[in-house]
C-alpha positions as CSV (number, residue, x, y, z in Angstrom):
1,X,52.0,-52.1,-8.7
2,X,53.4,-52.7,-5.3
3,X,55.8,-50.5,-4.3
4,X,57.4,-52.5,-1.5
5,X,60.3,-53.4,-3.0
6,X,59.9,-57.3,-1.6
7,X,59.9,-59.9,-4.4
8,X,59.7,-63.6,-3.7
9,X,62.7,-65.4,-3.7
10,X,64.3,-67.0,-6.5
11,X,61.5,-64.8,-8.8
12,X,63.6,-63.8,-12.2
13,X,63.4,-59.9,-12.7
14,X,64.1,-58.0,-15.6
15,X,64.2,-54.1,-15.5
16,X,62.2,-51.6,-18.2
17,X,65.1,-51.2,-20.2
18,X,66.0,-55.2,-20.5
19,X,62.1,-55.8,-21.0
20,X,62.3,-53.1,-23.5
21,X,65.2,-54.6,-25.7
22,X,63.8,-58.3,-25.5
23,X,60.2,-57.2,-26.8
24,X,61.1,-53.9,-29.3
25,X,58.6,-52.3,-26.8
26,X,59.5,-48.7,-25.9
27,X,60.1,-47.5,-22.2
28,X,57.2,-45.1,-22.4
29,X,54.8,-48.1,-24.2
30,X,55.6,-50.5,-21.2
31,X,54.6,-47.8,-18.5
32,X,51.3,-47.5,-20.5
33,X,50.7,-51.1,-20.5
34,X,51.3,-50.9,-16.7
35,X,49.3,-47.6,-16.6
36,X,46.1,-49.3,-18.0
37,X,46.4,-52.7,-16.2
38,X,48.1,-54.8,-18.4
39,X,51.6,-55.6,-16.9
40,X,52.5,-54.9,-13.3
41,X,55.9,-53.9,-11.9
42,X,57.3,-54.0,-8.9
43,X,60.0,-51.7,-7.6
44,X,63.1,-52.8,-6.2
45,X,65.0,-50.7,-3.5
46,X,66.7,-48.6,-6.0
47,X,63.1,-47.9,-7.1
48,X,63.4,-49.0,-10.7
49,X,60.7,-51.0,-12.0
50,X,61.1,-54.7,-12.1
51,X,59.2,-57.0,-14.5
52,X,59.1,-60.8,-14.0
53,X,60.6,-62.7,-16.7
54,X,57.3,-63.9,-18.1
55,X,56.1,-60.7,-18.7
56,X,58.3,-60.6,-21.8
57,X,56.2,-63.2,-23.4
58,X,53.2,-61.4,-21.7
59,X,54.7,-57.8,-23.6
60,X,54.7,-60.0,-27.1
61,X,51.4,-60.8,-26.7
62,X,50.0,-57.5,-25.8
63,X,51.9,-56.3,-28.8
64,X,50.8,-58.7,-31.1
65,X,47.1,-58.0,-29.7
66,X,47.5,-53.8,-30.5
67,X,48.6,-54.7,-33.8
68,X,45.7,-56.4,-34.9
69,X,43.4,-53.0,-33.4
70,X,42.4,-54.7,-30.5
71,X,42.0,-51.7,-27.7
72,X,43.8,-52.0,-24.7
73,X,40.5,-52.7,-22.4
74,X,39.5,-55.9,-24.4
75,X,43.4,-57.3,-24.3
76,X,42.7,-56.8,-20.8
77,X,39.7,-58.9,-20.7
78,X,41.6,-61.4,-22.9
79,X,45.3,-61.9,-21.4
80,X,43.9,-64.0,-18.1
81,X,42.5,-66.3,-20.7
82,X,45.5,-68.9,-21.0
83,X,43.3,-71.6,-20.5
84,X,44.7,-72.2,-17.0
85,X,42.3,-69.6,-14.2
86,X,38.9,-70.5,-13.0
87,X,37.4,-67.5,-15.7
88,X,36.1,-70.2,-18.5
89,X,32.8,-69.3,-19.2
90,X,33.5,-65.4,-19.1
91,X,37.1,-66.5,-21.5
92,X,34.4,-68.4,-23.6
93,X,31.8,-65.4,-23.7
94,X,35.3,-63.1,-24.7
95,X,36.5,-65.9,-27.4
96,X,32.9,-65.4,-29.1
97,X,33.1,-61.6,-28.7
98,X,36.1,-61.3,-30.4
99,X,34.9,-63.9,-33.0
100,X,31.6,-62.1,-34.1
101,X,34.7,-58.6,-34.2
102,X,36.6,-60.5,-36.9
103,X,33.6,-61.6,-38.9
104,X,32.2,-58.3,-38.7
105,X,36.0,-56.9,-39.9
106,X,35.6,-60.1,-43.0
107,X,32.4,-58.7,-43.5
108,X,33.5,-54.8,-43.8
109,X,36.8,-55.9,-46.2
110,X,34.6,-58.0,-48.2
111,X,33.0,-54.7,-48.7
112,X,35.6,-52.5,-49.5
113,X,37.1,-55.0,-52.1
114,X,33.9,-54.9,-53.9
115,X,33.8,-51.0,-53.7
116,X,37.6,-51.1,-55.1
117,X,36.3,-53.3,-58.0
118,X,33.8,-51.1,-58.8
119,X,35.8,-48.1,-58.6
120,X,38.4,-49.8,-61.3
121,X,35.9,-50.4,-63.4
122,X,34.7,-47.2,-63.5
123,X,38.2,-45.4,-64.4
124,X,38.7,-48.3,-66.2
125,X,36.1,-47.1,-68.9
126,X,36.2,-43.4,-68.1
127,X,39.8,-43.6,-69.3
128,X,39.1,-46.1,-72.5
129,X,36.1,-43.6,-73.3
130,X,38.8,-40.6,-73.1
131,X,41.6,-41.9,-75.3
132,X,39.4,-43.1,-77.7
């Protein structure tokens, strides 16, 4: 975060509350997504933070990204990887990462449906057995 108050000119601004309101996230939520690296503000000579426009879309995405349990550290790794910076191989190695995560997370439902199953079955008949 700079905290020299110049912004380039013409550069659209939005402040915490107006980010807030166009992304449902809270204040306190955006100045923890600035705390760990995720958004930066700059402060304008009032000192109130100011957010470029594009970080609302930027705000969406880190939402959507927390909502599917992806820790703040990896959506760190993974919100430079627009397809557009020079970081393709490491966005590549990141992609894979997060592939092998989701497998592993098929793997572990796949898992707990069949332990539901079983669990069914087994009150299924403990239950016939008792009101019979």
């Amino acid at each position: 975060m700079s905290g020299s108050g110049r912004r380039p000119a013409g550069r659209s601004v939005v402040k915490i509350g107006e980010l807030s309101e166009a992304t449902g996230a809270s204040p306190r939520s955006l100045r923890y997504y600035e705390q760990q690296g995720l958004i930066t503000a700059e402060r304008g000579l009032n000192g109130y933070r100011e957010y470029a426009e594009a970080d609302v879309e930027k705000v969406r995405r880190i939402k959507a990204l927390l909502d599917v349990g992806l820790p703040t550290a990896t959506i760190r790794d993974i919100l430079p990887c627009d397809g557009t910076g020079p970081q393709a191989d490491s966005c590549a190695a990141l992609m894979e990462r997060i592939s092998g995560l989701r497998d592993r997370l098929a793997e572990q439902a796949e898992e707990l449906s069949r332990t539901s199953r079983a669990l069914d079955a087994f009150l299924a008949r403990d239950f016939a057995a008792a009101s019979a």
